[in-house]
Each structure stands twice: as structure tokens, then as C-alpha cells.
N, CA, C and O atoms as a DFTB+ gen file, in Angstrom:
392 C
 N C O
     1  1      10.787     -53.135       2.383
     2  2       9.972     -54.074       3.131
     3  2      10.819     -55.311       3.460
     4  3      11.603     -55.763       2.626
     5  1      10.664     -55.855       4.665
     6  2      11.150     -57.104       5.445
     7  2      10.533     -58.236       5.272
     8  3       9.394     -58.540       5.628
     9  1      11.508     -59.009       4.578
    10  2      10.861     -60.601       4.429
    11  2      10.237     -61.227       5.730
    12  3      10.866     -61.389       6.776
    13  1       9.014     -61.533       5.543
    14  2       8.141     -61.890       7.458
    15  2       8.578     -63.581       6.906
    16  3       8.441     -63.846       5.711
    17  1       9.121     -64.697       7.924
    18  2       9.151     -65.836       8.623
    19  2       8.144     -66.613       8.962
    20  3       7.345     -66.265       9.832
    21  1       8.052     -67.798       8.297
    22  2       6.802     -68.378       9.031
    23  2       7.772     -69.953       9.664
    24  3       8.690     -70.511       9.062
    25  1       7.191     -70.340      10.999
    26  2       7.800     -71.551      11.159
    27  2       7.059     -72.756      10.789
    28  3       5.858     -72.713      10.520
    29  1       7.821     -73.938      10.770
    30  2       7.638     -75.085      10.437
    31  2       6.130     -75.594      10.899
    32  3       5.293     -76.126      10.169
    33  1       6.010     -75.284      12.319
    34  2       4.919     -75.560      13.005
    35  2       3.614     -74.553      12.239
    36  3       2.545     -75.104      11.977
    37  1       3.739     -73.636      12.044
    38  2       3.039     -72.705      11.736
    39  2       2.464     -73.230      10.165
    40  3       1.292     -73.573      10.012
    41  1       3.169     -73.235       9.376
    42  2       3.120     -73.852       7.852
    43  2       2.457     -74.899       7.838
    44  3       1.747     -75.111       6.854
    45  1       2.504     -76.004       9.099
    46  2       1.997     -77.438       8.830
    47  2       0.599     -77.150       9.336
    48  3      -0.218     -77.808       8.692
    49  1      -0.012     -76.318      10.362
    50  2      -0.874     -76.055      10.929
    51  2      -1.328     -75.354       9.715
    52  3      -2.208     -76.068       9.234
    53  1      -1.164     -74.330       8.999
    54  2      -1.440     -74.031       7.759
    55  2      -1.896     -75.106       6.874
    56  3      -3.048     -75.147       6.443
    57  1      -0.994     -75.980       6.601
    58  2      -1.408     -76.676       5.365
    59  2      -2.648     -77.861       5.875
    60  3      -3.251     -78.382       4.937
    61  1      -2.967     -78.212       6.997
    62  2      -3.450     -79.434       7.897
    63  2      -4.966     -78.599       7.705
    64  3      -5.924     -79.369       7.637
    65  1      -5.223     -77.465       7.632
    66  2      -6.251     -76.739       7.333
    67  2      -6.843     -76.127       6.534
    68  3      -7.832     -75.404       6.657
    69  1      -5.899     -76.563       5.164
    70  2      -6.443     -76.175       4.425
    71  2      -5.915     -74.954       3.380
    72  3      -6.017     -75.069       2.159
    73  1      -5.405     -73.904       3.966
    74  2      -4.651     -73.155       2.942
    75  2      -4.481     -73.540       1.959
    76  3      -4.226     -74.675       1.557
    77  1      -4.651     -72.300       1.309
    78  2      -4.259     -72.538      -0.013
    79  2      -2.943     -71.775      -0.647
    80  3      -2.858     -71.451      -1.831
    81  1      -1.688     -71.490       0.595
    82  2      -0.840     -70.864       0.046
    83  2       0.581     -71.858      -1.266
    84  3       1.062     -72.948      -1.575
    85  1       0.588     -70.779      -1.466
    86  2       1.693     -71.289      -2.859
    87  2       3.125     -71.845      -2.483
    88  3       3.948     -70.935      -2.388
    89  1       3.513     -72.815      -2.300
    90  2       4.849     -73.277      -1.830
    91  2       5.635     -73.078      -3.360
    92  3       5.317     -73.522      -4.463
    93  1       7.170     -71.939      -2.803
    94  2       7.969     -72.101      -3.637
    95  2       9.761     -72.531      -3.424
    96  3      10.608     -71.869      -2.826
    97  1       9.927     -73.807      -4.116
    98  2      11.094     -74.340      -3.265
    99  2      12.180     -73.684      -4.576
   100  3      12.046     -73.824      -5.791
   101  1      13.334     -72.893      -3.761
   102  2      13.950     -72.258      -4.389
   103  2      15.433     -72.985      -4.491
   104  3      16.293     -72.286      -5.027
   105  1      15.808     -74.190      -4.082
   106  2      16.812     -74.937      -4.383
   107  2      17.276     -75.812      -5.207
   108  3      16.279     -76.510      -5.391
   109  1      17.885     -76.140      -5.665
   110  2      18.415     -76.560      -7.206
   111  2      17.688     -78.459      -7.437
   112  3      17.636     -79.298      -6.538
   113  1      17.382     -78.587      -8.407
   114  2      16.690     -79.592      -8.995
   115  2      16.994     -80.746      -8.156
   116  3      16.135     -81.484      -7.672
   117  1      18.241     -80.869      -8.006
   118  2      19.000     -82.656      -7.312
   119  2      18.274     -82.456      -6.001
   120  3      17.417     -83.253      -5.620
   121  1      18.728     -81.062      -5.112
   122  2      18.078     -80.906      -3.790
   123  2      16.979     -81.636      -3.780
   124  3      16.864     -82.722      -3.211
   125  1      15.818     -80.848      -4.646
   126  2      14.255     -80.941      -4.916
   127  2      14.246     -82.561      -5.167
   128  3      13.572     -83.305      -4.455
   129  1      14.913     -82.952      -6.056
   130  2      14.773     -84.556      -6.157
   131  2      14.857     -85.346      -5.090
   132  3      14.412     -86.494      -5.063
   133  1      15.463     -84.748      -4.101
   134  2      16.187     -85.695      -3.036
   135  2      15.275     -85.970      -1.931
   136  3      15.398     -86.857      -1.086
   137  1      13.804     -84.596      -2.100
   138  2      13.211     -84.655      -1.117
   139  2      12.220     -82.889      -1.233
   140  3      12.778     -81.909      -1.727
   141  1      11.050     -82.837      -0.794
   142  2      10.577     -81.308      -1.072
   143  2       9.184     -81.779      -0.636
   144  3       8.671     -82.869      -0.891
   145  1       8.554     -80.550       0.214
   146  2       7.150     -80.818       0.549
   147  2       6.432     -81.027      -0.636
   148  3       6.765     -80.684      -1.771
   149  1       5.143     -81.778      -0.186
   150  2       4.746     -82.219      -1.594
   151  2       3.679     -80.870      -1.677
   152  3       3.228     -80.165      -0.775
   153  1       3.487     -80.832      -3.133
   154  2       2.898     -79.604      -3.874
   155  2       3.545     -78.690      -4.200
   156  3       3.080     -77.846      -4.966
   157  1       5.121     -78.591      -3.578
   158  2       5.930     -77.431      -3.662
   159  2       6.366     -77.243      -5.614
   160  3       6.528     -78.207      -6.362
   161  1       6.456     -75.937      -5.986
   162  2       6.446     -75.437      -7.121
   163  2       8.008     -75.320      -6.998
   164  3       8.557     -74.581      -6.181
   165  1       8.889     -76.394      -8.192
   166  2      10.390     -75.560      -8.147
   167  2      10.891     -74.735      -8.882
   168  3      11.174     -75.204      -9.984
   169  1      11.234     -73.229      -8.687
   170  2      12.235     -72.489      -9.395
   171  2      13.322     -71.805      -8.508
   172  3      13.313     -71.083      -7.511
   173  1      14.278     -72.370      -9.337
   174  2      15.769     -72.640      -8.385
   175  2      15.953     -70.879      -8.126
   176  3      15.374     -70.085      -8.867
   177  1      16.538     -70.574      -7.362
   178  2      16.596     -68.720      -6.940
   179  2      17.437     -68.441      -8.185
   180  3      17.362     -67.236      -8.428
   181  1      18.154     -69.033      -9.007
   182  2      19.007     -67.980      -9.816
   183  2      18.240     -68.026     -10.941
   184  3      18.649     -67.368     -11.897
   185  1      17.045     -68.755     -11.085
   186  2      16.226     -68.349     -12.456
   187  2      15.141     -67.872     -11.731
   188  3      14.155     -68.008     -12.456
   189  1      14.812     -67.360     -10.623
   190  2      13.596     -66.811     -10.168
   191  2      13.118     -65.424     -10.914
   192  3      11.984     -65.216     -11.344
   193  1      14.014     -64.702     -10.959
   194  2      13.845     -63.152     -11.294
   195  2      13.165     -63.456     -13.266
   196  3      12.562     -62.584     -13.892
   197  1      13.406     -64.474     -13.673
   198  2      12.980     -64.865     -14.704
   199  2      11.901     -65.365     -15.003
   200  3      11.299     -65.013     -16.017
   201  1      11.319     -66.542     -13.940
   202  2      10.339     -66.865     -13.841
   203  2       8.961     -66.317     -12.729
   204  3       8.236     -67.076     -12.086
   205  1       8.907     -65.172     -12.748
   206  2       8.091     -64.552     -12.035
   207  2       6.592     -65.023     -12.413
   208  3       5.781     -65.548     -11.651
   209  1       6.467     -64.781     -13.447
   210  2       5.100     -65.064     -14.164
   211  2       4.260     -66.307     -13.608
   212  3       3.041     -66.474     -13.621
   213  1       5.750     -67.506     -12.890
   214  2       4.986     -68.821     -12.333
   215  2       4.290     -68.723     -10.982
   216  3       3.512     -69.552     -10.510
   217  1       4.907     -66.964     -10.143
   218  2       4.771     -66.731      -8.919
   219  2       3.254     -66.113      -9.072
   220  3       2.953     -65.271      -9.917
   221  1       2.165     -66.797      -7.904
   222  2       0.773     -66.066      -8.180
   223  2       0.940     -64.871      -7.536
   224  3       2.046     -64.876      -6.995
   225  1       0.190     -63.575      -7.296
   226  2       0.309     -62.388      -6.593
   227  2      -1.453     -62.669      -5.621
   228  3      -1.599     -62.135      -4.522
   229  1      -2.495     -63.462      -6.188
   230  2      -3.380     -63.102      -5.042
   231  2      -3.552     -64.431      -3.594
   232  3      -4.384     -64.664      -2.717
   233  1      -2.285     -64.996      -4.022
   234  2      -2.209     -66.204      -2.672
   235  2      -1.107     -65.725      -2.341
   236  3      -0.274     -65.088      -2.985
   237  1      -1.164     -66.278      -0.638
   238  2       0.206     -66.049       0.279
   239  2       1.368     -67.054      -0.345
   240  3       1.163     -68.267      -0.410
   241  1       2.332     -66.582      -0.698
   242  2       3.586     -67.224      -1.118
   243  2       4.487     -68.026      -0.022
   244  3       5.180     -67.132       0.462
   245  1       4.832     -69.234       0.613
   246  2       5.734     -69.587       1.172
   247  2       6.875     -69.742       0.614
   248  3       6.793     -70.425      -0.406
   249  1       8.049     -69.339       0.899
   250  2       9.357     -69.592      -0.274
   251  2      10.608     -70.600       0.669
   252  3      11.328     -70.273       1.613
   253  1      10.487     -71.717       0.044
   254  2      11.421     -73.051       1.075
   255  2      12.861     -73.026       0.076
   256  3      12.973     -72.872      -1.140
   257  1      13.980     -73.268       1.242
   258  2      15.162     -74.034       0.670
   259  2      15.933     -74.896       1.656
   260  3      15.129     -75.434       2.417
   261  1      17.412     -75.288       1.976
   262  2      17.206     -76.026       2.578
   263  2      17.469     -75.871       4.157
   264  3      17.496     -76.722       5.046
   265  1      17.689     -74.201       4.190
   266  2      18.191     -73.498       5.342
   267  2      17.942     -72.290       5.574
   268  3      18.687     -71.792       6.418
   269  1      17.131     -71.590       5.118
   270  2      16.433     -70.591       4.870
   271  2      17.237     -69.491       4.223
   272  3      16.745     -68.391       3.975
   273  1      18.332     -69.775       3.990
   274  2      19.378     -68.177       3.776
   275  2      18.497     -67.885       2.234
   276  3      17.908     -66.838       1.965
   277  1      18.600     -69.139       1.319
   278  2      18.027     -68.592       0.054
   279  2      16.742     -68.573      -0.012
   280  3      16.478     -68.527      -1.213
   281  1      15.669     -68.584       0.667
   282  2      14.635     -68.336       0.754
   283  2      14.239     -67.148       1.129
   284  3      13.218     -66.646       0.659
   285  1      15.096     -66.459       2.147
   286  2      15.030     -65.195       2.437
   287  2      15.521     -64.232       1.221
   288  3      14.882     -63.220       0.933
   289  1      16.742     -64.630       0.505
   290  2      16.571     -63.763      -0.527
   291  2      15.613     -63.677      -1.526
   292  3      15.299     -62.580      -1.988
   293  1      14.930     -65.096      -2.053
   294  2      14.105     -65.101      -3.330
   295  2      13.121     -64.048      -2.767
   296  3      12.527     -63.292      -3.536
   297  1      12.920     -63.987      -1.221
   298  2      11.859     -63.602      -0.646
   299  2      12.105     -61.931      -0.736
   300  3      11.143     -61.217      -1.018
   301  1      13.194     -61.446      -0.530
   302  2      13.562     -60.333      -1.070
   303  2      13.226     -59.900      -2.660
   304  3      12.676     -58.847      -2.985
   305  1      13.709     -61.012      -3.624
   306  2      13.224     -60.355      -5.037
   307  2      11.613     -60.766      -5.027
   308  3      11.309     -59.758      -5.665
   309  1      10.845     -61.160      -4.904
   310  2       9.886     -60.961      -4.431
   311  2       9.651     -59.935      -4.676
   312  3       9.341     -59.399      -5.740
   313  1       9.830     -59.431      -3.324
   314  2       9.027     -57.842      -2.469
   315  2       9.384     -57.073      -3.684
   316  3       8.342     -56.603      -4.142
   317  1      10.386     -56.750      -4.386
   318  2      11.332     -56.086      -4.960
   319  2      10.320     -55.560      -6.072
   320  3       9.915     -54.443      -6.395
   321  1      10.067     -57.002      -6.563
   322  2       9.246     -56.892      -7.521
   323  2       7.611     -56.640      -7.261
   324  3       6.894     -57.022      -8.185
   325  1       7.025     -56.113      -6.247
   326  2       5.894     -55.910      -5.859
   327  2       5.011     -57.387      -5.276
   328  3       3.800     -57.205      -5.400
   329  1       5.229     -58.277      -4.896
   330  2       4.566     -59.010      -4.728
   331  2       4.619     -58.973      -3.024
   332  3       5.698     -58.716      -2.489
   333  1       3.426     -59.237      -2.206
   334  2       3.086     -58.326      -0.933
   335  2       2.755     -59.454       0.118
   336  3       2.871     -59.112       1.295
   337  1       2.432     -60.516      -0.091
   338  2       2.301     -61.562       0.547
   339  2       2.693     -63.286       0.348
   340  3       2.207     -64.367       0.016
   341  1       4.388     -62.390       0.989
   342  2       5.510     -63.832       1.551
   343  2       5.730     -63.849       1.906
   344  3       5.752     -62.881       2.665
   345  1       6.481     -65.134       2.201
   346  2       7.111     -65.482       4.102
   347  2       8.073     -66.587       3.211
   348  3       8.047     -67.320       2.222
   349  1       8.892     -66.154       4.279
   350  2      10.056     -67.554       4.161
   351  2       9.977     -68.362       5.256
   352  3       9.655     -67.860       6.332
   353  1      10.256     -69.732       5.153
   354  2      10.362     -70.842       5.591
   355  2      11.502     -70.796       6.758
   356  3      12.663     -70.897       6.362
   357  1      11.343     -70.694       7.756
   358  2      12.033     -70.420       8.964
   359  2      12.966     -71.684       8.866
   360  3      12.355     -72.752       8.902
   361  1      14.531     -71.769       8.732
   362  2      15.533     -72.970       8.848
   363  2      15.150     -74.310       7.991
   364  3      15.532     -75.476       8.087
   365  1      13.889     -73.406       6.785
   366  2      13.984     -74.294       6.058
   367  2      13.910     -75.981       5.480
   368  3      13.537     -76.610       6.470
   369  1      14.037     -76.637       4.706
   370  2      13.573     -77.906       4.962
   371  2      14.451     -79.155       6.072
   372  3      14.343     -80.310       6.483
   373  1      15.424     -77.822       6.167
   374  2      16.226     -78.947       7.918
   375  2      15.655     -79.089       8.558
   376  3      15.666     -80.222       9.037
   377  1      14.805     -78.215       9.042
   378  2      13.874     -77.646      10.177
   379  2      12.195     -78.738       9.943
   380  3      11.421     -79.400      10.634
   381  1      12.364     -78.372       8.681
   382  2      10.765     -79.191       8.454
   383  2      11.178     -80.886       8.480
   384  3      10.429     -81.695       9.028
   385  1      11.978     -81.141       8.068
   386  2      12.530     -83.069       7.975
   387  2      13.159     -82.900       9.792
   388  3      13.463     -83.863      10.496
   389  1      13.206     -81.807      10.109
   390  2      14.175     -81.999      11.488
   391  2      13.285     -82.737      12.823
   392  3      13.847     -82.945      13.899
């Protein structure tokens, strides 16, 4: 299965309404300090496969970093691991501060 993309526009129109999807920012702590949508949940991608248990399975998952490359992978272990509804953050939080 193929990690599906959601864009910036799309996410904010999402969140402006209400969703209740799960933001997960997968970039390392200083990143996250420096700046991260607010509500976003951090587990950095190289402890993800560890911390699964923090990932919910019956809400849509958004998975942010700061350019989407590692979002698309967490978004891969994800799927990997059965979880069926995520999207990665299209170019990421450049894109969203852009």
C-alpha cells in the first residue's frame, strides 16, 4: 500500500472544521522546539517503530516533518504495521510556515 498525501491547504481546511485527525510530527526534538503545528504529537521517525502504541488506529493519522521525505517513510512503517488511515504532509512544515 501507497502512502496517500494530503496538502497544506487541505489539512488546514481539515483542522478549521473540526477534525479530529491525529498529527504526528516525526522530526527530531530541537526541530519540534523550533516550531510544530500546535497539537502535533512528537515521535522522532527513528523511535517510531517503537512507539507505536502512541499511534491511534481508529483516527486518520497526519504524519509532518520538515519536508515530507520523512514523513513519507514513518508513513510507510505505518502501513507496514497495519495501520490504514494516513497521509503525509505534502512538503511538509516548509510548505505549511511557507
Amino acid at each position: 500500500m501507497e502512502c496517500q498525501e494530503i496538502s497544506v491547504g487541505q489539512l488546514k481546511h481539515a483542522l478549521l472544521s473540526g477534525t479530529h485527525a491525529q498529527l504526528v510530527d516525526v522530526r527530531e526534538i530541537d526541530e519540534y522546539r523550533s516550531g510544530h503545528i500546535e497539537g502535533a504529537t512528537l515521535i522522532p521517525l527513528g523511535v517510531l517503530p517503537y512507539r507505536l502504541d502512541e499511534v491511534r488506529r481508529d483516527r486518520e493519522t497526519v504524519v509532518i516533518c520538515r519536508s515530507g521525505n520523512r514523513s513519507k517513510q514513518a508513513c510507510q512503517i505505518l502501513l507496514e504495521h497495519g495501520y490504514s488511515n494516513v497521509k503525509s504532509l505534502r512538503g511538509g512544515l516548509a510548505s505549511w510556515n511557507g
